[in-house]
C-alpha positions as a LaTeX table, in Angstrom:
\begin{tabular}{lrrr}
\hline
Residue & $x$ (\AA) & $y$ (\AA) & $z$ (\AA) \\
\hline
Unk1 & $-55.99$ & $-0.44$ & $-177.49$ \\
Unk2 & $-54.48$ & 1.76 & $-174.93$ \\
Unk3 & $-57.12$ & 4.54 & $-175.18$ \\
Unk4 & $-60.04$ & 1.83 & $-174.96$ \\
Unk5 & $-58.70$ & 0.26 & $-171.86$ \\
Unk6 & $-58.12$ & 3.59 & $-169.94$ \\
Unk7 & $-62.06$ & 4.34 & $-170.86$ \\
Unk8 & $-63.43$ & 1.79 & $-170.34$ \\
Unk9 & $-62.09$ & 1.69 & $-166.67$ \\
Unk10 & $-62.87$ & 5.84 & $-166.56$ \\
Unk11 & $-66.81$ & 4.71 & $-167.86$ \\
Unk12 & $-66.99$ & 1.09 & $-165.83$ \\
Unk13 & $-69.62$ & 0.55 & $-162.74$ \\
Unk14 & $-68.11$ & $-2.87$ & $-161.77$ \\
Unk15 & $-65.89$ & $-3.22$ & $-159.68$ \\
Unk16 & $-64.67$ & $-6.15$ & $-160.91$ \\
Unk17 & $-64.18$ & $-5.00$ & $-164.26$ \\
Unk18 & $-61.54$ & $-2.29$ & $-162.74$ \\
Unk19 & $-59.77$ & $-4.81$ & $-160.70$ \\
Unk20 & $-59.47$ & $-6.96$ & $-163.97$ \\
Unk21 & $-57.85$ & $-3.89$ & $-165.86$ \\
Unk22 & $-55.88$ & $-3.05$ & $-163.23$ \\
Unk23 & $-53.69$ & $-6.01$ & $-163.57$ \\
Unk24 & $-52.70$ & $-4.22$ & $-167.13$ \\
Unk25 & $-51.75$ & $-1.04$ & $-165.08$ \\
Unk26 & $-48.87$ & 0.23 & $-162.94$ \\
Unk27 & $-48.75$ & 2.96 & $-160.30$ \\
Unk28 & $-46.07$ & 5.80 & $-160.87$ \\
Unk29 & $-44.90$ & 9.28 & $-159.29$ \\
Unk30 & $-46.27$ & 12.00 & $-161.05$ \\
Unk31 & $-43.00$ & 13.61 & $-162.05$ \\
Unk32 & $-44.09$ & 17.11 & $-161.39$ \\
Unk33 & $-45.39$ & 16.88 & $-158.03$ \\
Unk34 & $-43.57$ & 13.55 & $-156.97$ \\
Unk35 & $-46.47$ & 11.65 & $-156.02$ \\
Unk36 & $-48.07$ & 14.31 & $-153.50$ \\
Unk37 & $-51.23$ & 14.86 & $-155.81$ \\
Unk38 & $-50.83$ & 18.68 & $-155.43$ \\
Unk39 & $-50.56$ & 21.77 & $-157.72$ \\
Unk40 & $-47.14$ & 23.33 & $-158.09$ \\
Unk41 & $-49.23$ & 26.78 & $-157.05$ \\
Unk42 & $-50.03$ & 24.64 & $-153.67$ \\
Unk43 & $-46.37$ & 23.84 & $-152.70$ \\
Unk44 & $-45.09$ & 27.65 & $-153.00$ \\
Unk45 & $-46.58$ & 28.98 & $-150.09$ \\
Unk46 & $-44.92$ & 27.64 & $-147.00$ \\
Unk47 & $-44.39$ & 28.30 & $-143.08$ \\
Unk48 & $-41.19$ & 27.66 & $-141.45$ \\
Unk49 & $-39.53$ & 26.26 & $-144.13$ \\
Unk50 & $-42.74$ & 23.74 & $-144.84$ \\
Unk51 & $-44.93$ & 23.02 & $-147.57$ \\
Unk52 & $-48.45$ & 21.57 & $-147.52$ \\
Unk53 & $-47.25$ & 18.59 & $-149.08$ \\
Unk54 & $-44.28$ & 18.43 & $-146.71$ \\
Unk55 & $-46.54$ & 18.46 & $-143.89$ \\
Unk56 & $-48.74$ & 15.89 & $-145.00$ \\
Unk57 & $-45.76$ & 13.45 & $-145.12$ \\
Unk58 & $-45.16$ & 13.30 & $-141.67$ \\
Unk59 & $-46.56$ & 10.92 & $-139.32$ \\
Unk60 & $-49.66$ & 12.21 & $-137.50$ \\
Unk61 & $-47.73$ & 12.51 & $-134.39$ \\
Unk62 & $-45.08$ & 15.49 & $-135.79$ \\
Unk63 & $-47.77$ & 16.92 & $-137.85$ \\
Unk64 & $-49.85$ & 17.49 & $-134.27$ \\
Unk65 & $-46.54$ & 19.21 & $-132.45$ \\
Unk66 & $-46.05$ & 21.25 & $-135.89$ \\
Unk67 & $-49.78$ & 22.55 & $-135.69$ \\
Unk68 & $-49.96$ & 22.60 & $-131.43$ \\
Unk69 & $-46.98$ & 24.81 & $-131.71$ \\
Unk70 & $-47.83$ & 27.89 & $-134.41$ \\
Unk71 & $-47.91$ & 31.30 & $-132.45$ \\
Unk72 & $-50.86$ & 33.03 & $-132.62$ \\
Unk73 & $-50.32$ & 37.00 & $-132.26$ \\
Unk74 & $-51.21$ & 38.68 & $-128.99$ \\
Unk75 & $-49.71$ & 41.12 & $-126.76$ \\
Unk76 & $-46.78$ & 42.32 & $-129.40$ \\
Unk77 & $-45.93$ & 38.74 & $-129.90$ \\
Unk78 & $-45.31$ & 37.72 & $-133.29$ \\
Unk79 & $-47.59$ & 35.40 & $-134.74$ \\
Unk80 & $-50.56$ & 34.26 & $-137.27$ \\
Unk81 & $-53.93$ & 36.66 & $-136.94$ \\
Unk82 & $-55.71$ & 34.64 & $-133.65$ \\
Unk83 & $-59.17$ & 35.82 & $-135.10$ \\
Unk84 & $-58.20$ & 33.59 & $-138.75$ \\
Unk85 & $-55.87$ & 31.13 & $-137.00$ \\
Unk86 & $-57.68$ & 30.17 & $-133.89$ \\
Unk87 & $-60.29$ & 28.17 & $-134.82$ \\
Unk88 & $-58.60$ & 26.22 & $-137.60$ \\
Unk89 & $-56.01$ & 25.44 & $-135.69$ \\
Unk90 & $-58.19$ & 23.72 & $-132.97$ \\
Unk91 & $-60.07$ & 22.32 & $-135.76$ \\
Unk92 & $-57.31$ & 20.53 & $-137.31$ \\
Unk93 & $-55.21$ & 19.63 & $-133.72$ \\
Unk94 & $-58.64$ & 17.96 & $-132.58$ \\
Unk95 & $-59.15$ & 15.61 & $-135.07$ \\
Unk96 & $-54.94$ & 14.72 & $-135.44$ \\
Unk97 & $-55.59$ & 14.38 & $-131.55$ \\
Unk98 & $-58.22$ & 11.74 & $-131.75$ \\
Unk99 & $-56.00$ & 9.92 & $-134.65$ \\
Unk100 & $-53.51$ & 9.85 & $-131.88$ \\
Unk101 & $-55.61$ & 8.72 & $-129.55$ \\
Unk102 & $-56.79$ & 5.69 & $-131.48$ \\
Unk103 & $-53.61$ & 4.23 & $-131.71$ \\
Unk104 & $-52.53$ & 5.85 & $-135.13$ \\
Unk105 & $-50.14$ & 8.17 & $-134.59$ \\
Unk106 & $-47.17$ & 6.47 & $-137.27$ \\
Unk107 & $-49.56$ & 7.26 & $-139.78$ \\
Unk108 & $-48.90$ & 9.51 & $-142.55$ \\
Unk109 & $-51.29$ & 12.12 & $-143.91$ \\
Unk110 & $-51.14$ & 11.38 & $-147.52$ \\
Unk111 & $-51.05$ & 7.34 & $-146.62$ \\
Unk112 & $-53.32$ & 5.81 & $-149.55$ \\
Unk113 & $-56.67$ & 4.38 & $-148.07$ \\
Unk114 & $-56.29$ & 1.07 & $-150.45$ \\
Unk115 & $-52.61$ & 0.63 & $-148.08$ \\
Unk116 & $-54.90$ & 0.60 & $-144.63$ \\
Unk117 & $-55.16$ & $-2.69$ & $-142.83$ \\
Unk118 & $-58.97$ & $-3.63$ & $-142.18$ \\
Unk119 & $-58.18$ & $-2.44$ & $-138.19$ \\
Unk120 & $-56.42$ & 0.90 & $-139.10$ \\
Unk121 & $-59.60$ & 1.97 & $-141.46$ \\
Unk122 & $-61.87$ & 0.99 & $-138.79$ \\
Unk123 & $-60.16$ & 3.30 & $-136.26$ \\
Unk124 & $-60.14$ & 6.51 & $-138.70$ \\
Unk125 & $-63.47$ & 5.62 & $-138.76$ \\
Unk126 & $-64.14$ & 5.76 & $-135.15$ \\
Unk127 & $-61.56$ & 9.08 & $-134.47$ \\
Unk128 & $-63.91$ & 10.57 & $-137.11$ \\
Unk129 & $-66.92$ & 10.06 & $-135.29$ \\
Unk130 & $-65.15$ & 11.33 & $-132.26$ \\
Unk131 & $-64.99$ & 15.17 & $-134.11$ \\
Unk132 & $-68.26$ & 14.75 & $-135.20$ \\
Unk133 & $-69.45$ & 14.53 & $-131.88$ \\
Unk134 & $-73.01$ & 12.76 & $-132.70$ \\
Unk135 & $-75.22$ & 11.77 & $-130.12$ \\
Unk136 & $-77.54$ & 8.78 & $-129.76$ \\
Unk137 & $-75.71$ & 6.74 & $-132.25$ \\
Unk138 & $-75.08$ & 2.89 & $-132.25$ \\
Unk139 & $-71.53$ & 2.01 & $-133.03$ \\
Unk140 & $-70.56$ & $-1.86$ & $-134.02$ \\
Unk141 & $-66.86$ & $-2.30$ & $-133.91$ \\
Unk142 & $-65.10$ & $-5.91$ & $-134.69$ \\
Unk143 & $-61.56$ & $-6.47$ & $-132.80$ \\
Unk144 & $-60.76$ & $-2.66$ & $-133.22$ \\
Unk145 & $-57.50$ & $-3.49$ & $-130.43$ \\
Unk146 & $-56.10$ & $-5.94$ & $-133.51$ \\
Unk147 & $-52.32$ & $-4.77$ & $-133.64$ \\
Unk148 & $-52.23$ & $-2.49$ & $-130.92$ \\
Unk149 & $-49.52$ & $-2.38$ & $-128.25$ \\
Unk150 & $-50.70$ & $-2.57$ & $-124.88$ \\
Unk151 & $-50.46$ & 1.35 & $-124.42$ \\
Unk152 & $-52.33$ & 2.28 & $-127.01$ \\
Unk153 & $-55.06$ & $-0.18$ & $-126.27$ \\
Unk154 & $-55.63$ & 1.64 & $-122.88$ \\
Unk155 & $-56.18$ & 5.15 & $-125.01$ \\
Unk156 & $-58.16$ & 3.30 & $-127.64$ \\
Unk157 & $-60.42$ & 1.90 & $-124.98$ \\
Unk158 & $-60.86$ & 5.62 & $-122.95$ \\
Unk159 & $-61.81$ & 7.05 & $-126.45$ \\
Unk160 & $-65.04$ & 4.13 & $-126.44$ \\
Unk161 & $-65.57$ & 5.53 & $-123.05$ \\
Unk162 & $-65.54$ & 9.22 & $-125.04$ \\
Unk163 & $-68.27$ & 7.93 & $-127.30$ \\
Unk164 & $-70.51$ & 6.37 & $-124.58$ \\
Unk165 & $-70.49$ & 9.29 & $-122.69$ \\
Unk166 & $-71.69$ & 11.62 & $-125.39$ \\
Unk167 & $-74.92$ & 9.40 & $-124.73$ \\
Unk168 & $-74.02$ & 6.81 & $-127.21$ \\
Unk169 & $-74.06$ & 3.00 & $-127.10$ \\
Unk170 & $-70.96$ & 1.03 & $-128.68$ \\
Unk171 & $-71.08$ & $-2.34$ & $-129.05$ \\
Unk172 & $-67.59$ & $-4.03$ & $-129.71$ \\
Unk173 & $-66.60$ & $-7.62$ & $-130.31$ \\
Unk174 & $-63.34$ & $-8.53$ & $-128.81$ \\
Unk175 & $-61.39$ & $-11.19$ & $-127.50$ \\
Unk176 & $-58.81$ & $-8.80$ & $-125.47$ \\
Unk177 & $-58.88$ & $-9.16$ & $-121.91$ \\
Unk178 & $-58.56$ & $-5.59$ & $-121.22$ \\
Unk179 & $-61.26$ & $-4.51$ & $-123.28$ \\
Unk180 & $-64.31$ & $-7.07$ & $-121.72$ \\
Unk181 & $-62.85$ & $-5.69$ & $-118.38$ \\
Unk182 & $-64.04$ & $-2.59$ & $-119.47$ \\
Unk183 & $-67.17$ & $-2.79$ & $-120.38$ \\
Unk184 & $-70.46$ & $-2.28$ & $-119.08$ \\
Unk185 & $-72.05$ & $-5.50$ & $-119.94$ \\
Unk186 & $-70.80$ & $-8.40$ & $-121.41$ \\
Unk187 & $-72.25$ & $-11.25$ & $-123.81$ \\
Unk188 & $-70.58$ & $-14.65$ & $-123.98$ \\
Unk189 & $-71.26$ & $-16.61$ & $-126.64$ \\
Unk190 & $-70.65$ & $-20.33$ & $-126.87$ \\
Unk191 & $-69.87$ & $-22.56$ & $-125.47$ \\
Unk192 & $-67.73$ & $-23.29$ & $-128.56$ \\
Unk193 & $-66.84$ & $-21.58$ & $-131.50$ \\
Unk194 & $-68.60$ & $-22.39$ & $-135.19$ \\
Unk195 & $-71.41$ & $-24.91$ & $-135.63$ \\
Unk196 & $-70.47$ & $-25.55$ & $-131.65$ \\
Unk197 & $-71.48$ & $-22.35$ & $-130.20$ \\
Unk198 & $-74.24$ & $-19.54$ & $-131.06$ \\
Unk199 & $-75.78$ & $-19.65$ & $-127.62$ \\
Unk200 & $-75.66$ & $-16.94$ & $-125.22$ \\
Unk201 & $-73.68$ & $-18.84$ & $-122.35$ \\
Unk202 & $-74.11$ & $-15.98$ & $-120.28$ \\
Unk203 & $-75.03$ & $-11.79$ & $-119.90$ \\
Unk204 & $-74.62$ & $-9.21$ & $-117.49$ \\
Unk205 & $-72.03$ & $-7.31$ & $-115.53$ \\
Unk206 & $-68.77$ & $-8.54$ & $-115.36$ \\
Unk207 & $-68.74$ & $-9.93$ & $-112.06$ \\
Unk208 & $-72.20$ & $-12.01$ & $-112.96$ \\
Unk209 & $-70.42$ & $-13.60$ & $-116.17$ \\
Unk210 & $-67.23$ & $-14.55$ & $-113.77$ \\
Unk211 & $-69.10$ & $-16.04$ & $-111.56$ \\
Unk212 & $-70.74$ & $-18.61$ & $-114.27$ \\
Unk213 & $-69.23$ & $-22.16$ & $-114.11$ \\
Unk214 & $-69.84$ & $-22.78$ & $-117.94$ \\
Unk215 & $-68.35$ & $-19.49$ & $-118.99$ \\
Unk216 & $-65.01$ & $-19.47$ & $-121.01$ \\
Unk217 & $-64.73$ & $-16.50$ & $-120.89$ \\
Unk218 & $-65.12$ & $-16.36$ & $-117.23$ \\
Unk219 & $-62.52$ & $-19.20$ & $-116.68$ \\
Unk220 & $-59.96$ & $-17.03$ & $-119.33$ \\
Unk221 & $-60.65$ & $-13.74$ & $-117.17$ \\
Unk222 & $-60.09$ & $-16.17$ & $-113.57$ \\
Unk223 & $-56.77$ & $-17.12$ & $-115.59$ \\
Unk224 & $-55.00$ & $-14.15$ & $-115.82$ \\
Unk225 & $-55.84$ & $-14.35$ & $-111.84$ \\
Unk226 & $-54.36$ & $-17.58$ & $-110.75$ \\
Unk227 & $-57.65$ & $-18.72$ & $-110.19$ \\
Unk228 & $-58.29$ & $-21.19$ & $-113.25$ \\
Unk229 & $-58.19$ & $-24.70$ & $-111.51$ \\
Unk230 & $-58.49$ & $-25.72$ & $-107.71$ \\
Unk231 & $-55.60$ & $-26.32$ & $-105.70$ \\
Unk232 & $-55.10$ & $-30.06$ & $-106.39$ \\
Unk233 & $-55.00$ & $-32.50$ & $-103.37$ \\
Unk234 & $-51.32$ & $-32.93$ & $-102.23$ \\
Unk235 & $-50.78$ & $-36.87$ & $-101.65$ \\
Unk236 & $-48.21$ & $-37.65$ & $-99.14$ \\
Unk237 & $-46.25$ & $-40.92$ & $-99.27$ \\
Unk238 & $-43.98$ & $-42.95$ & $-96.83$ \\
Unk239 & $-40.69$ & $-42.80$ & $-97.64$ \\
Unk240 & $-39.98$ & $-46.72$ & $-97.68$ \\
Unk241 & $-43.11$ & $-46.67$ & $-99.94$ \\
Unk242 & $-40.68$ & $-44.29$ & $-102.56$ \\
Unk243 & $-37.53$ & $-46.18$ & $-101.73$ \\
Unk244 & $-39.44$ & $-49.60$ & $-103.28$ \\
Unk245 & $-40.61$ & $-47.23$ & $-106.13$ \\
Unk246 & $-37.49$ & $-45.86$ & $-106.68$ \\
Unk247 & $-35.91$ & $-49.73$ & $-106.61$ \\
Unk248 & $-38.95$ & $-50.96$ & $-108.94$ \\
Unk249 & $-37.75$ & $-48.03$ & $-111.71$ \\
Unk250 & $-33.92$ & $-49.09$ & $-112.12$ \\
Unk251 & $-32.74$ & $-51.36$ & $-114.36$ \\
Unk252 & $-30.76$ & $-54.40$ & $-113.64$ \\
Unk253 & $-27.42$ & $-54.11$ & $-113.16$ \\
Unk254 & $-27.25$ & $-50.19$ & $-113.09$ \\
Unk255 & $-25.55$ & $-49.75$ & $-110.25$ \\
Unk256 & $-28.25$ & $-48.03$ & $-108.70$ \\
Unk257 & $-28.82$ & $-45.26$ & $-111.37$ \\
Unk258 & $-31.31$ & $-45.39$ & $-113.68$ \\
Unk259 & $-30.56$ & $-44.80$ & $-117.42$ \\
Unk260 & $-32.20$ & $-41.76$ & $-119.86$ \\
Unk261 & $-33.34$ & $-45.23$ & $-122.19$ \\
Unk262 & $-35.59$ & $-46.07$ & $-119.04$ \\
Unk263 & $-37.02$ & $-42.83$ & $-118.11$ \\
Unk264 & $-38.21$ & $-42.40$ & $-121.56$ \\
Unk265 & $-39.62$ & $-45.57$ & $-121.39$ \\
Unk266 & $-40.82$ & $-45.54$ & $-117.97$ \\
Unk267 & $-41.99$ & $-41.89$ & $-117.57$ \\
Unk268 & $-44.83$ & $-40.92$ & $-120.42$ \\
Unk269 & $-46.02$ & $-38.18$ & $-118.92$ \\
Unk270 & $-44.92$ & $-34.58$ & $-118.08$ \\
Unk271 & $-46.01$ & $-32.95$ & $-115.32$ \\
Unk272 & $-46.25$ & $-29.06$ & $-114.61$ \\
Unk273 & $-46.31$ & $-27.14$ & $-111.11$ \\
Unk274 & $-47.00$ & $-23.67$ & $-110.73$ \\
Unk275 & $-46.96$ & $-21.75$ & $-107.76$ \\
Unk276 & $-49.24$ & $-18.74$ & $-107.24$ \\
Unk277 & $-50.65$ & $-16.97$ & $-104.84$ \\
Unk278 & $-50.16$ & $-19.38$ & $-102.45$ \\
Unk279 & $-52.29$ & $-22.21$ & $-104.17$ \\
Unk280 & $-50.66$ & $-24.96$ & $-106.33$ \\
Unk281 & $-51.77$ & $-26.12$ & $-109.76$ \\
Unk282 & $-50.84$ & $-28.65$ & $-111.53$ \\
Unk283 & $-51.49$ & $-29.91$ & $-115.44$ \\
Unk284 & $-50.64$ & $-33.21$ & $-116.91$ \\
Unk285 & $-49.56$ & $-34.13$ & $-120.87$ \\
Unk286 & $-50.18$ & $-37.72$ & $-120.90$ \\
Unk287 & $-48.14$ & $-39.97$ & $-123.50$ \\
Unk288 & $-45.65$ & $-36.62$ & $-124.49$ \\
Unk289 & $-42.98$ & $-37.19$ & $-127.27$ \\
Unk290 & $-39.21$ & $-37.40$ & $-126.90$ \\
Unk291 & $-36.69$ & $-35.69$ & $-128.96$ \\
Unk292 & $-33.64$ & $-37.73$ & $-130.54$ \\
Unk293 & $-30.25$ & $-35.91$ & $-130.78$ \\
Unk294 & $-31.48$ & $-34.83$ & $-134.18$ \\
Unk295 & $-34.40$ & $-33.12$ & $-133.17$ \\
Unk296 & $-37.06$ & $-35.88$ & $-134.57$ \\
Unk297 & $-39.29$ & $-37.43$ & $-132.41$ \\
Unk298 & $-38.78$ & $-40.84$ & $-131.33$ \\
Unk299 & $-40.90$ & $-43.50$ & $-129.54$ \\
Unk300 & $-39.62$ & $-44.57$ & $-125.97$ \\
\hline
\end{tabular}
């Protein structure tokens, strides 16, 4: 049974076939090379105390300072033939460069491709197609900043800017504010999302889109500015006008304060200020909830 099950998933075309067996199967270490998928012949050589397979286990990061830093012989200096070395060794720190560069430097050489998220295969992708250094070449990238700190964002986005200006064109679908900040033209689609968008709300440079009124993504960029909503009319009032306001909100027979049972009831509304740049703006949650002493909400 054993032998027809391994075959048939050796012999199978469909996919789903070998995902169906696979449920029967169970990944383990080879014991003689622990899991690196080398020979024994390929782990006896070594430099500086380190293996091919030891090297391969470190995250892209040390395995760039470990390469960036073998001495290459000139002058009486001891160090690896510079006529053999050289050009391998720029080979290989290139393309561990552009790995770091796209934001995947905690990766580990012999990381299994089925482990990859859908973001870190796209950006292997990309950091390959940096070394290959192709020319006139459309590139299509979905949300490639998914998961990204903020610092590796910026280096992510100067390595696009790498790619355009080997006389490439990248087009990249994003959300990230940074990102349609940086590019050269800019599509909105909308105005909504699903069956409630699929126009082009508007195109252009950056500065055209921001200054469309119907533009979300013009009033999410004006945001992150302060510069979302008008300044909203400040309406003065008399003070014996809020004395008989104040008066009309007590209870009777408080004494003059008013109780937290009355400003739940009387108050439904929350109101936010926010002061920036000089201008104030101000949002209102009609008909907001109020906690108990529990936690639960309760009606006023």
């Amino acid at each position: 049974m054993l032998d027809h099950v391994e075959k048939r998933y050796r012999e199978t075309a469909s996919d789903a076939v070998r995902e169906q067996l696979e449920q029967y199967m169970v990944e383990q270490a080879c014991p003689t090379c622990g899991g690196r998928r080398l020979k024994p012949e390929s782990c006896r050589s070594s430099w500086r105390g380190r293996s091919i397979g030891d090297i391969v286990a470190l995250p892209v990061r040390e395995a760039l300072d470990f390469f960036a830093n073998i001495p290459l012989r000139s002058n009486g200096r001891a160090g690896v033939d510079p006529e053999i070395a050289k050009p391998i060794l720029k080979e290989v720190t290139d393309r561990l460069r552009f790995l770091v560069d796209v934001g995947l430097d905690y990766l580990t050489l012999d990381r299994s491709a089925v482990s990859l998220s859908g973001g870190e295969a796209q950006r292997i992708r990309l950091a390959t197609q940096i070394g290959s250094r192709l020319v006139g070449v459309l590139y299509i990238l979905d949300e490639p900043s998914i998961g990204l700190h903020q610092r590796d964002n910026a280096r992510l986005l100067a390595t696009l800017r790498e790619l355009r200006d080997l006389g490439n064109t990248v087009l990249v679908v994003e959300h990230d504010e940074e990102t349609i900040r940086s590019a050269d033209y800019v599509v909105d689609l909308g105005p909504r999302a699903g069956r409630h968008g699929g126009e082009v709300v508007a195109a252009g440079p950056l500065e055209e889109v921001l200054r469309h009124r119907d533009s979300l993504t013009a009033r999410y960029c004006a945001a992150s500015c302060g510069s979302l909503f008008p300044a909203a009319p400040h309406r003065q009032c008399r003070p014996d006008a809020a004395r008989r306001r104040s008066a009309a909100s007590q209870p009777e027979g408080s004494d003059g304060r008013v109780s937290a049972r009355s400003v739940r009831r009387r108050h439904r509304s929350i109101r936010l200020g926010q002061v920036d740049s000089g201008h104030r703006h101000s949002v209102s949650v009609a008909g907001a909830p109020f906690l108990s002493r529990q936690g639960r909400p309760r009606s006023a």
